[in-house]
DSSP file (Angstrom, degrees, kcal/mol; ACC not computed):
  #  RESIDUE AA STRUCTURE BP1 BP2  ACC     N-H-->O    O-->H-N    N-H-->O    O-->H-N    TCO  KAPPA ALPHA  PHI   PSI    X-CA   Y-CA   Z-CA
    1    1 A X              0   0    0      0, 0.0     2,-0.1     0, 0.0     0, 0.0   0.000 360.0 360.0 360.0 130.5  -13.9   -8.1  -32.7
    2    2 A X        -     0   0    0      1,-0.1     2,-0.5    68,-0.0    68,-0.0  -0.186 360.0-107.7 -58.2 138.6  -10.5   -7.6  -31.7
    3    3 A X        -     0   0    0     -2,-0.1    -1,-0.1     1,-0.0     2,-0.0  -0.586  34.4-115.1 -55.1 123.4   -8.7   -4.4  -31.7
    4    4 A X        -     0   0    0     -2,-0.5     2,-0.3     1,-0.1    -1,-0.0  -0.288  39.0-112.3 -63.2 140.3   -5.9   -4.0  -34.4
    5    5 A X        -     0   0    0      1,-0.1     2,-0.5    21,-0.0    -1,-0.1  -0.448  33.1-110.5 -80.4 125.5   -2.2   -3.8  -32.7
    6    6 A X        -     0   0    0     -2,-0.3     2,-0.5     1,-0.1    17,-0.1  -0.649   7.8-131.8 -93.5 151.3   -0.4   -0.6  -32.9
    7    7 A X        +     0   0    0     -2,-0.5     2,-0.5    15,-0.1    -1,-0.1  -0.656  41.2 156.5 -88.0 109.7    2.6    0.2  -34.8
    8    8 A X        +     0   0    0     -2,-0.5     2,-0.7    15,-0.3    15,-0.7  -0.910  11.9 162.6-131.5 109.9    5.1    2.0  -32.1
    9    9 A X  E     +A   22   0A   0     -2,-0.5    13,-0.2    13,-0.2     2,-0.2  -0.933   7.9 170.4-141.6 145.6    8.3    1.6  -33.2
   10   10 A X  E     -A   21   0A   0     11,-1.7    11,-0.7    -2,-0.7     2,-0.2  -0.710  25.8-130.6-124.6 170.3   11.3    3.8  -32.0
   11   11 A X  E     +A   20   0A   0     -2,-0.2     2,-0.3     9,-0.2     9,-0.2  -0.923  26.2 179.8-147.1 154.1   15.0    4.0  -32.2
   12   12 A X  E     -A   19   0A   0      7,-2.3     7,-1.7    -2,-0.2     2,-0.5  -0.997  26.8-144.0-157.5 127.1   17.6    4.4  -29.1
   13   13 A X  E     +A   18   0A   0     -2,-0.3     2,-0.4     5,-0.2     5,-0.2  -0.926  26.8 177.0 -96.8 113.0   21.2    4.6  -28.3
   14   14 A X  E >  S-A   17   0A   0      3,-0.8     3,-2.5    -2,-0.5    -2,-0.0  -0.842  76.6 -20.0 -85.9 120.3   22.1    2.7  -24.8
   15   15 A X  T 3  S-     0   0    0     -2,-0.4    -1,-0.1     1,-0.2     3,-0.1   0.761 130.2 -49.3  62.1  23.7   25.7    2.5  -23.7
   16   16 A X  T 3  S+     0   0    0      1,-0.3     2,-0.5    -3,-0.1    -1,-0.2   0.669 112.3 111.7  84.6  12.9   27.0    3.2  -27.8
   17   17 A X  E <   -A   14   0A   0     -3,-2.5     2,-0.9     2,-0.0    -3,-0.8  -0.952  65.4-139.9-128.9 142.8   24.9    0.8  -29.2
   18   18 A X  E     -A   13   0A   0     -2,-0.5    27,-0.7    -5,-0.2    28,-0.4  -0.863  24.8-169.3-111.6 135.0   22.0    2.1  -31.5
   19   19 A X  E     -AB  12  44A   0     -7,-1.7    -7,-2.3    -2,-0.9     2,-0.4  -0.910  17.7-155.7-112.6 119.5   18.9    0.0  -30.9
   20   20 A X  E     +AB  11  43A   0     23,-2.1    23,-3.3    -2,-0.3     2,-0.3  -0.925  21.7 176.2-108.5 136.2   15.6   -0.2  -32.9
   21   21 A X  E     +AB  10  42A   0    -11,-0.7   -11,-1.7    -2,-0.4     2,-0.3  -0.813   7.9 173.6-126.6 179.0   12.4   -1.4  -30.8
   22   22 A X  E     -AB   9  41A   0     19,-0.8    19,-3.6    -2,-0.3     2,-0.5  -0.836  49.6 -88.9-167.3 156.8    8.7   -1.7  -31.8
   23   23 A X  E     - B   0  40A   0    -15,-0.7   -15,-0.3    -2,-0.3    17,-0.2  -0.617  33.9-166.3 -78.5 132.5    6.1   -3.2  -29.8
   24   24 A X  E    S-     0   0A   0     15,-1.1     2,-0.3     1,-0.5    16,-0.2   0.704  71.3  -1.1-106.7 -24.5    6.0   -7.0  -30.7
   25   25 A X  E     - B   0  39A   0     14,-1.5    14,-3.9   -19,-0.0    -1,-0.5  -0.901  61.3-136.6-174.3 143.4    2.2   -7.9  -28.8
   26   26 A X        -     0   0    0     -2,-0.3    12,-0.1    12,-0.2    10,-0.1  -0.657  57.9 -68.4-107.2 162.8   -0.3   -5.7  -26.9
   27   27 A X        +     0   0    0     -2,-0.3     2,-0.4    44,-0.1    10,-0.2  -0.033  67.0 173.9 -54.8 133.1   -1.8   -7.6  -23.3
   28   28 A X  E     -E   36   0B   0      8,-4.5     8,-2.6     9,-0.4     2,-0.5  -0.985  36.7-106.0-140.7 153.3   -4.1  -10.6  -24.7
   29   29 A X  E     -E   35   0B   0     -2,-0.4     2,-0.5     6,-0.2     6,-0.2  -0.826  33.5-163.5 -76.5 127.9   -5.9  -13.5  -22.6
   30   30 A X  E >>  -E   34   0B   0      4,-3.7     3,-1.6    -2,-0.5     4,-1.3  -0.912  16.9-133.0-108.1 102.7   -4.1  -16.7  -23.1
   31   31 A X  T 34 S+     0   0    0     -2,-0.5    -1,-0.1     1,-0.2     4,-0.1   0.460  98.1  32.4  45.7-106.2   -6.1  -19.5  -22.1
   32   32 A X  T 34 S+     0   0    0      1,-0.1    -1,-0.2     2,-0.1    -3,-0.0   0.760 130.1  37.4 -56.0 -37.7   -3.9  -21.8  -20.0
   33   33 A X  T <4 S-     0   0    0     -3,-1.6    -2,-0.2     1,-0.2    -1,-0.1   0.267  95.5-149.4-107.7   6.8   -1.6  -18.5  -18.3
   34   34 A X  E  <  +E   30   0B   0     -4,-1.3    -4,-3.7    -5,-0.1     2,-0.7  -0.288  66.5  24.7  49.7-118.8   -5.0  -16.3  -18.2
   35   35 A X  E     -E   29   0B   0     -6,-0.2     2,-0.4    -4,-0.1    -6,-0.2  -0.526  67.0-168.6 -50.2 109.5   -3.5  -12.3  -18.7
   36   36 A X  E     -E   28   0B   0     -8,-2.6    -8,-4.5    -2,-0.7    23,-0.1  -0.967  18.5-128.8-100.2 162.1   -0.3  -11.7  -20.5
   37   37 A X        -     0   0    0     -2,-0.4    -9,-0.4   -10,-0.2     2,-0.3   0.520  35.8 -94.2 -55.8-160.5    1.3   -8.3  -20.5
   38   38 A X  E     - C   0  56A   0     18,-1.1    18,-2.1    19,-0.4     2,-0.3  -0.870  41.8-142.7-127.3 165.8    2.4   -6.7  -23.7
   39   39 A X  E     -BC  25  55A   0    -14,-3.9   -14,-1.5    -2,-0.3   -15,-1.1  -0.795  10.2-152.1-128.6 144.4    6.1   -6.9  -25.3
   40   40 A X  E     -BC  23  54A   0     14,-2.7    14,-4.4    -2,-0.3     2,-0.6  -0.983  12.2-140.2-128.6 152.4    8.4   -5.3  -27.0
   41   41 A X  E     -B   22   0A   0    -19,-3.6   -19,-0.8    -2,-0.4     2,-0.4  -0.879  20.3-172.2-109.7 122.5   11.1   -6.5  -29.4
   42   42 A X  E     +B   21   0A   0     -2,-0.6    10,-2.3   -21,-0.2     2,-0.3  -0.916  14.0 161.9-113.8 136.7   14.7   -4.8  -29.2
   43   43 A X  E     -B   20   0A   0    -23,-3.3   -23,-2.1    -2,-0.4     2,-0.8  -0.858  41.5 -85.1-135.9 167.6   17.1   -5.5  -31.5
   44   44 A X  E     -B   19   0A   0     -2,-0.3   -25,-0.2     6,-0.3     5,-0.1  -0.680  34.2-136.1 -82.7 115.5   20.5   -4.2  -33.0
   45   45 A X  S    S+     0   0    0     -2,-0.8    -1,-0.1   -27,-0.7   -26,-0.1   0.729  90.7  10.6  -6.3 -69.5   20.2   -1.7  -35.8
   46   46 A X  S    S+     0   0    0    -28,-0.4    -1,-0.2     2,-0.0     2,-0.2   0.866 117.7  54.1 -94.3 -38.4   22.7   -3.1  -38.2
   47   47 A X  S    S-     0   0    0     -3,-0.0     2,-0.5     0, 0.0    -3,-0.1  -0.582  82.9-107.7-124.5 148.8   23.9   -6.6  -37.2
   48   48 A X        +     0   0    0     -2,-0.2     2,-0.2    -5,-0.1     3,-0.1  -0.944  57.1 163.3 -69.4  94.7   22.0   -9.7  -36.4
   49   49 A X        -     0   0    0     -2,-0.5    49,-0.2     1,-0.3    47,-0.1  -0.373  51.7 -70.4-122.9 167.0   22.3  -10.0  -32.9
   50   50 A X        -     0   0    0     47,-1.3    -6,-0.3    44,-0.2    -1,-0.3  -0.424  62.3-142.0 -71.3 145.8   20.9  -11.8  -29.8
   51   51 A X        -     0   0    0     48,-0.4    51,-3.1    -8,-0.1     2,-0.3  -0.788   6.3-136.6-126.7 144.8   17.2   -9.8  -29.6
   52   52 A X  E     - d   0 102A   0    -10,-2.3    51,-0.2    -2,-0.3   -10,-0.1  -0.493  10.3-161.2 -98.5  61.3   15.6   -8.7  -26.4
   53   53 A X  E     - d   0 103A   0     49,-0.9    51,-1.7    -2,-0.3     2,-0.5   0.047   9.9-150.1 -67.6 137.0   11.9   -9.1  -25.4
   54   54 A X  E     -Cd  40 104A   0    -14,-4.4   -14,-2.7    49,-0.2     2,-0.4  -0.967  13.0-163.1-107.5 123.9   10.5   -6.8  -22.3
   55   55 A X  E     -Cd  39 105A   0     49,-2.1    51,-2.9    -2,-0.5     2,-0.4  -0.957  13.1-166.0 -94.1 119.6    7.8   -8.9  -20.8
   56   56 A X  E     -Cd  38 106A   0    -18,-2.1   -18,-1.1    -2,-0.4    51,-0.2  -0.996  27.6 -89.6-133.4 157.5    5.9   -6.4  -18.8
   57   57 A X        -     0   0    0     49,-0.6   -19,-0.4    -2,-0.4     2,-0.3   0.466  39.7-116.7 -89.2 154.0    3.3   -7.2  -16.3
   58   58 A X        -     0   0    0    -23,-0.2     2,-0.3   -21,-0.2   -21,-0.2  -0.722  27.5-162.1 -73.6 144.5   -0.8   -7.6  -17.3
   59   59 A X        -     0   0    0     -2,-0.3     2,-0.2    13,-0.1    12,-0.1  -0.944   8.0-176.3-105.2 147.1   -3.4   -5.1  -15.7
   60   60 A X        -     0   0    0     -2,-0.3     8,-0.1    10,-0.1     9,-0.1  -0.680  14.5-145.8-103.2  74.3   -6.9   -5.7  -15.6
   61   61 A X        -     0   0    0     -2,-0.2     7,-1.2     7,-0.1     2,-0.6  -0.007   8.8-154.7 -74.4 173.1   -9.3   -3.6  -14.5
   62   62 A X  E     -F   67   0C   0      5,-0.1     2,-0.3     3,-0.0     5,-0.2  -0.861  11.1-171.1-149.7 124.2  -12.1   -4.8  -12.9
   63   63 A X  E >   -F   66   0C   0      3,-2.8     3,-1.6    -2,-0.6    -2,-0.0  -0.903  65.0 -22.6-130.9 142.9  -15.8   -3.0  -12.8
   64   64 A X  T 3  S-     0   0    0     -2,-0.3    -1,-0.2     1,-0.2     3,-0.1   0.734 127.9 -46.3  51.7  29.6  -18.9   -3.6  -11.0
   65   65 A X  T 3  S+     0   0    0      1,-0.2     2,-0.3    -3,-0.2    -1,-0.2   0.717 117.8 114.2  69.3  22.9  -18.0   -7.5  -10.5
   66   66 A X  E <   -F   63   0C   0     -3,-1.6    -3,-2.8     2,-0.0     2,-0.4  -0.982  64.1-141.5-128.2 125.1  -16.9   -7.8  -14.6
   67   67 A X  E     -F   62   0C   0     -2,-0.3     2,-1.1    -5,-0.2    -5,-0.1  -0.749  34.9-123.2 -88.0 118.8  -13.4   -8.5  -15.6
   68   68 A X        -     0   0    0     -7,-1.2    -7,-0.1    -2,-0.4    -1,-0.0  -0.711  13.4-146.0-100.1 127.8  -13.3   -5.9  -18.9
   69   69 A X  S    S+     0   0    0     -2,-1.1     2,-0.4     1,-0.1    -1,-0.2   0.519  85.4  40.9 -61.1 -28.1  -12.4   -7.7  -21.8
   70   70 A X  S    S-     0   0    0    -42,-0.0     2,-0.3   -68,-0.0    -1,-0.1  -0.984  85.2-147.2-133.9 117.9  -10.4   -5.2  -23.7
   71   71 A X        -     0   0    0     -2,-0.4   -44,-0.1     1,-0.2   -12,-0.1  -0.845  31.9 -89.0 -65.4 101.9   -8.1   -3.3  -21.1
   72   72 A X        -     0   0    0     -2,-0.3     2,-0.6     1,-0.2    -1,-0.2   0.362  47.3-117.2 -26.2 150.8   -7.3    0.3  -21.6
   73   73 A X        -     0   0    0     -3,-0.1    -1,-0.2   -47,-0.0   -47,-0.0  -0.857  25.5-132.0 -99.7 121.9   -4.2    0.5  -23.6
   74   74 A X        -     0   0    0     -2,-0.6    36,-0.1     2,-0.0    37,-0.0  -0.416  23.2-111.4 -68.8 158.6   -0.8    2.3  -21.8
   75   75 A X        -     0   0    0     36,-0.1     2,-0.3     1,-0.0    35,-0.1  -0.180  27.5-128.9 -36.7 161.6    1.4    5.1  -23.6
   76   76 A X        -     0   0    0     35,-0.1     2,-0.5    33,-0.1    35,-0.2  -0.913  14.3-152.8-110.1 107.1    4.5    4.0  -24.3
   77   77 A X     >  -     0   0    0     33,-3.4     4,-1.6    -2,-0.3     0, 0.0  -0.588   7.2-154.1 -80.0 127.7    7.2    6.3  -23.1
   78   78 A X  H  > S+     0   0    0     -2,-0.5     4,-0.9     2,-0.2    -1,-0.1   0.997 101.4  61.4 -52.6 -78.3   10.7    6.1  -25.5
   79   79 A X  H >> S+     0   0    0      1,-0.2     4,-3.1     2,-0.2     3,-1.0   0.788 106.3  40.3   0.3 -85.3   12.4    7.4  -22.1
   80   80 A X  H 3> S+     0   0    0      1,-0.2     4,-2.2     2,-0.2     5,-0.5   0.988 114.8  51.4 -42.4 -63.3   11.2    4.2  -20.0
   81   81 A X  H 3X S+     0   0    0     -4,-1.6     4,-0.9    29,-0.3    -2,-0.2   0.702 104.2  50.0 -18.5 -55.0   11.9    1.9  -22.6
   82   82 A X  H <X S+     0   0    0     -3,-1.0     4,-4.0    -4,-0.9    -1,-0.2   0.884 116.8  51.3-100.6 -59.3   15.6    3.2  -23.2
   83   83 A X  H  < S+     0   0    0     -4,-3.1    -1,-0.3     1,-0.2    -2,-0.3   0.702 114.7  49.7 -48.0 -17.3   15.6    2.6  -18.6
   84   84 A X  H  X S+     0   0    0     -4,-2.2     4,-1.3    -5,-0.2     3,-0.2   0.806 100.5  53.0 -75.5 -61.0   14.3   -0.8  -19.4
   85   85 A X  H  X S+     0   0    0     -4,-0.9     4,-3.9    -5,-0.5     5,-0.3   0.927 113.3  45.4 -63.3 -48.0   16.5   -1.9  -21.8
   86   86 A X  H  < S+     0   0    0     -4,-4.0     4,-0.4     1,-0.2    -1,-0.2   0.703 103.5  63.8 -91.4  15.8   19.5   -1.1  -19.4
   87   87 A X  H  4 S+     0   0    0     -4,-0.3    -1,-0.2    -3,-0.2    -2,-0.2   0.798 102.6  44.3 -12.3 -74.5   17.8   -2.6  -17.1
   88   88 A X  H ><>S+     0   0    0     -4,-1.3     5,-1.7     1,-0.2     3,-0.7   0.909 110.1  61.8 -65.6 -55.0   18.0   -5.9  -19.3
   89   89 A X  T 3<5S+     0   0    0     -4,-3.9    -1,-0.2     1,-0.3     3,-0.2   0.727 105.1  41.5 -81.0  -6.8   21.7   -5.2  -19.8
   90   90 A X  T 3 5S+     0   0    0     -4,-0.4    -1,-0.3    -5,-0.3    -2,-0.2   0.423 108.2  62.3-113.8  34.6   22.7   -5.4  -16.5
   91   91 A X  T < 5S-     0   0    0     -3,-0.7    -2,-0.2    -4,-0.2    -1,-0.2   0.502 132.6 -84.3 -75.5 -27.9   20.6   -8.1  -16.2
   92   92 A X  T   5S+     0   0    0      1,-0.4     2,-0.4    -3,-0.2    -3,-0.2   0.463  78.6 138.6 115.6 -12.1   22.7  -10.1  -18.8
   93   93 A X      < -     0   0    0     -5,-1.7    -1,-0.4    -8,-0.2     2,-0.3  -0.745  31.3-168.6 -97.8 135.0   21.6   -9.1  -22.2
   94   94 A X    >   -     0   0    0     -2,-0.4     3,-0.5    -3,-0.1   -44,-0.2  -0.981  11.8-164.1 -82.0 106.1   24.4   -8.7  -24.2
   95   95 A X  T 3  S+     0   0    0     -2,-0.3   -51,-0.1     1,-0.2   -46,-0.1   0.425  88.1  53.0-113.1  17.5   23.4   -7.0  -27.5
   96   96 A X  T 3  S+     0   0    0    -47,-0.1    -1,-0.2     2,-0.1   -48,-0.0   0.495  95.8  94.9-103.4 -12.4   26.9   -8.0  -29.4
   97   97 A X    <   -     0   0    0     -3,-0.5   -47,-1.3     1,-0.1     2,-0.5  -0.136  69.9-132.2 -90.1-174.4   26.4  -11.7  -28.6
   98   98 A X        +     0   0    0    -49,-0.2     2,-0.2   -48,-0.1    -1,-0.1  -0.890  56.6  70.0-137.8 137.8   24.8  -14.5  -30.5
   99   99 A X  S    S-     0   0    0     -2,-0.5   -48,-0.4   -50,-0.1     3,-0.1  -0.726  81.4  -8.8 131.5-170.3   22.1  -17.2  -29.1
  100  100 A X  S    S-     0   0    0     -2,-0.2     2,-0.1     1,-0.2   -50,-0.0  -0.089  83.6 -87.5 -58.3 153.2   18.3  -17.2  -28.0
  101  101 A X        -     0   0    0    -51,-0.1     2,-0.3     1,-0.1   -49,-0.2  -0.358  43.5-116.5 -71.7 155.4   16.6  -14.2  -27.7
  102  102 A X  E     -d   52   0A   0    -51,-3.1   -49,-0.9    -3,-0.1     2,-0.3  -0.795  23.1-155.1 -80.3 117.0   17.1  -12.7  -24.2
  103  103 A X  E     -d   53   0A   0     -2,-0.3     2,-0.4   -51,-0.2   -49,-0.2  -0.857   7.7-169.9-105.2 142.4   13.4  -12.3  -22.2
  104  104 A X  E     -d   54   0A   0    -51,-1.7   -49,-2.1    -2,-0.3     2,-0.6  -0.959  12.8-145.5-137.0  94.0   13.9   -9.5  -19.7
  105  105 A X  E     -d   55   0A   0     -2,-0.4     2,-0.5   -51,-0.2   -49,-0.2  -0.459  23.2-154.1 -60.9 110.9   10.2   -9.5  -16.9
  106  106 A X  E     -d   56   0A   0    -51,-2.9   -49,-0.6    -2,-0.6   -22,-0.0  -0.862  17.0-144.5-100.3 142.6    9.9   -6.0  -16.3
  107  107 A X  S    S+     0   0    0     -2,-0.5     2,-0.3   -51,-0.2    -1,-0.1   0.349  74.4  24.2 -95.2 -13.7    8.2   -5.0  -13.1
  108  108 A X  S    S-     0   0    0    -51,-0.0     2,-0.1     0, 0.0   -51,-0.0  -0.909  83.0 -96.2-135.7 157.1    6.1   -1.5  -14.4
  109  109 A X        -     0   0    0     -2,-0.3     2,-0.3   -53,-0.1    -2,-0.1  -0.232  22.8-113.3 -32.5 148.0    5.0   -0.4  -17.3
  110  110 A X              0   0    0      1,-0.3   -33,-3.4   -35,-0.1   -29,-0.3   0.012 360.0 360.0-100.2  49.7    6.2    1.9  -19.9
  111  111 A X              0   0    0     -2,-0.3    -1,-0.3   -35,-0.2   -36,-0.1   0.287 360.0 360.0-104.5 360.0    3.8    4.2  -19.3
């Protein structure tokens, strides 16, 4: 039976803009793409705004010659996140602009 998702939801001001995130999917096997990471969704507080995802990388660990099926689950540090997110924006994410949400691959965890 799967594990139930936790509810981690923060909020953070970058650069004058106040931001609410929550974790949008913990690390699952998909199929076709094998691991993905887990996500979070950032958005602007007040306004409907172009929304951010942080894709961040799968881990597996891998015991005795067994891939283990449900993968320790990381902290999530508020701290990283808030480095993440400007990260994204000088990446391009805009959080006053309008259009598809902005996917931002982040390279560590936010542990």
């Amino acid at each position: 039976m799967p594990r139930a998702k936790r509810s981690i939801e923060a909020s953070v001001t970058v650069d004058d803009v106040a931001l609410v995130w929550h974790l949008h999917r913990e690390q699952l096997w998909c199929p076709p793409d094998g691991w993905r990471g887990m996500a979070i969704h950032v958005r602007v507080a007040e306004l409907t705004r172009r929304e951010l995802f942080l894709e961040y990388p799968a881990f597996v660990t891998q015991k005795a010659g067994f891939m283990r099926m449900d993968p320790p689950r990381p902290n999530i540090l508020p701290a990283k996140v808030a480095a993440h997110i400007r990260q994204a924006m000088e990446a391009g994410w805009d959080p006053g602009s309008r259009g598809k949400p902005f996917v931002f691959e982040v390279e560590e965890l936010p542990s």
